[in-house]
Structures are given as structure tokens and as C-alpha cells.
N, C-alpha and C positions, 0 to 999 in steps of 0.2 A: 382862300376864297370860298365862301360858302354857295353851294347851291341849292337853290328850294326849288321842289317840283311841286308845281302845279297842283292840288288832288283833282281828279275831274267831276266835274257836278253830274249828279247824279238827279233825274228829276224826282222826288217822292211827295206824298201826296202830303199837308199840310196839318192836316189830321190825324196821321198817324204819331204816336208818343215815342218819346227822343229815345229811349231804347230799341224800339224798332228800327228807327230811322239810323241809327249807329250799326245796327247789325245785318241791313241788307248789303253793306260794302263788305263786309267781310264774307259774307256767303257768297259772294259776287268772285273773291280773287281768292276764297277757298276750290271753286268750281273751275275756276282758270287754271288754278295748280292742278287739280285733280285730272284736268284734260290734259295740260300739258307734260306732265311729268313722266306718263306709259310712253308717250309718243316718244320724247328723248330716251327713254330706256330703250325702250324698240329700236330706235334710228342708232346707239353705239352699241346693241348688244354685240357677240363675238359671232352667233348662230345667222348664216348666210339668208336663210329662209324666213328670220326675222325681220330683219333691214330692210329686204325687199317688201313685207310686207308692210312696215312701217314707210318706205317712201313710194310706195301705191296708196296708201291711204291719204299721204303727205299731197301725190299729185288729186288724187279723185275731190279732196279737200277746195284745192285752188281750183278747179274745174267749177268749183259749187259754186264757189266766192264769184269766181266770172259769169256766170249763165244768172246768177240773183245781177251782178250788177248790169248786163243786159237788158233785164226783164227790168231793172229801174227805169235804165236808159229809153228802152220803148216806150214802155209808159209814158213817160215826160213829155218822149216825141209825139205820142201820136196826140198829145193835147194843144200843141201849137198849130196854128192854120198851117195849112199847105203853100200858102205864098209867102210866108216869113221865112 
């Protein structure tokens, strides 16, 4: 059974030439590994003082992710009338 995944679209601008337009996905999931990869070494290193550091970052991270999805959610709200 084969399975294809999806690629995700990516918007770019029309005008840009096919070589560009090919090499912003790669800089895209070269940046992804770049970010992700300290973080996994941090989070199994063997040094106590690592780890901890690595899942401080891990929480302050999700902290961020919530107070942006907040500040979406207000947003929204505060554009609907008060009696809906």
C-alpha cells in the first residue's frame, strides 16, 4: 500500500522564476531542522542541567504558541457586535 503525502502549498508570488520558487521549500525545512535538531540533542543529552534547560525552553516555547493564539482569538472577538 503506498502512501503519498500531501506537499503543503506554499503561497509564492507568480513572478518569481522556477528556481527560486523550488528553493524557498528547501530553505523552509533546512530552518525547521536547524531549529529542531539543538532542541532534541538538548532534551536526550546525559548532563542534568541541559535537559532542564532544553524543557524550559520546550515550556516557554508553548507559552508563546498560547498568548499569540489568544491575542488571535481576541482579535476576532472583539470584531463581532456585542449581541451575537
Amino acid at each position: 500500500m503506498s502512501t503519498k503525502q500531501k506537499t503543503p502549498e506554499i503561497p509564492l508570488p507568480r513572478d518569481w522564476k522556477q528556481h527560486v520558487r523550488s528553493a524557498v521549500p528547501h530553505v523552509i525545512s533546512r530552518a525547521q531542522y536547524a531549529t529542531v535538531y539543538p532542541c532534541n540533542w538538548a532534551a536526550d543529552s546525559t548532563n542534568g542541567r541541559v535537559q532542564l534547560k532544553a524543557e524550559l525552553d520546550r515550556v516557554n516555547q508553548g507559552i508563546a504558541l498560547l498568548r499569540e493564539d489568544m491575542r488571535i482569538k481576541d482579535a476576532r472577538m472583539a470584531r463581532i457586535d456585542p449581541h451575537q
